[in-house]
N, C-alpha and C positions, 0 to 999 in steps of 0.2 A: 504493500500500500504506500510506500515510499516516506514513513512516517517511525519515528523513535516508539518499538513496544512499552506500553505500560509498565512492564516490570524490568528496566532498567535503571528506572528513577532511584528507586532504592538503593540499588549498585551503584550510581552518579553520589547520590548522600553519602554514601560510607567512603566515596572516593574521597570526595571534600574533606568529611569531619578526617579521616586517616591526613591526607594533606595540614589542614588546622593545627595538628596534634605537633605533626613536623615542623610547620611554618612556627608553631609556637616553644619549641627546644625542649619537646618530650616524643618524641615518635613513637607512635599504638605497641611497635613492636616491644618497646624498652618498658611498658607498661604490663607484658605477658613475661617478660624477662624478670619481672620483680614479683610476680606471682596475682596480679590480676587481669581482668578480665573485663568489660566494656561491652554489657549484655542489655542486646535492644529488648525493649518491653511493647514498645508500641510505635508503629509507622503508621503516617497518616501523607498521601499524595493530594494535592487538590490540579489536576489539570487545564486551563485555562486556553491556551492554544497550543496546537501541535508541533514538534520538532522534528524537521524533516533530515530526509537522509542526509550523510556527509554534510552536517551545516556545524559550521565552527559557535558553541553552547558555551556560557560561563554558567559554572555551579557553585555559587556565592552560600557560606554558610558562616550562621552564630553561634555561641555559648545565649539560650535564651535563658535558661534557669539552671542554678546550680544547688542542691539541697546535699545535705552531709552525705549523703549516696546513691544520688540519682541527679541526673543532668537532662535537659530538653536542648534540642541542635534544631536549628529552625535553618532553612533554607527558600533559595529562588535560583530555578534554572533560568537561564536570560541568553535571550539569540540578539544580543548588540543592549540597549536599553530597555527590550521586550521583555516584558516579564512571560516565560510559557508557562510555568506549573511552578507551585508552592507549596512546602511539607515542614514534617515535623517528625523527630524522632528522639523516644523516651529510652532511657538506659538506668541500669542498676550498677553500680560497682560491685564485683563478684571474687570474694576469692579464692583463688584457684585452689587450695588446699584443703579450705573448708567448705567451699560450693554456697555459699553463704552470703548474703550481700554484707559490706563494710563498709566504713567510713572512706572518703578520699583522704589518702597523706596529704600534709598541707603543701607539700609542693604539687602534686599532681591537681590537687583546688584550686592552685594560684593559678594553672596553664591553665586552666578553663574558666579564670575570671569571665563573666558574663559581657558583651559585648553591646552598644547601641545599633549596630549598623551590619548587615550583610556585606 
């Protein structure tokens, strides 16, 4: 149909927040390295217009919330200034040892100080 499937969106989100993590001097990987885990609870897509094949997308993402063990990443895919689709997605800190949600250590909290702005 020469149009982006629905179910990449999500894989676009985790591309971002995993980039964020980076851009912000903690990288997703160095937080499995320490024994946690970054366990989505809830995705939410809202579509608005369509992205077509081979078209160069920005996939702009925030820290919307951050609570002692759960974080909200809010997002806007964008084809130049276009807004196409706008999400949301909820996580539990997990750890890996105890399978258990935990507190964020206060440096992995500061990396995700909450943001005004995509």
């Amino acid at each position: 149909m020469g149009v982006a499937h629905h179910a990449v969106y999500p894989v676009w989100f985790e591309l971002a927040r995993s980039e964020l993590a980076r851009a912000r001097g903690l990288p997703y990987a160095s937080w499995e390295e320490r024994g946690y885990f970054l366990v989505v609870t809830e995705v939410r897509c809202r579509y608005l217009r369509p992205a077509r094949y081979d078209e160069l997308l920005t996939v702009a993402v925030k820290v919307q919330e951050l609570r002692s063990r759960r974080v909200v990443f809010a997002y806007e895919v964008r084809r130049g200034e276009e807004v196409l689709a706008e999400g949301e997605t909820h996580h539990v800190l997990v750890s890996q040892h105890t399978g258990r949600p935990t507190a964020f250590p206060p440096d992995l909290a500061k990396t995700l100080k909450p943001d005004d702005h995509c």
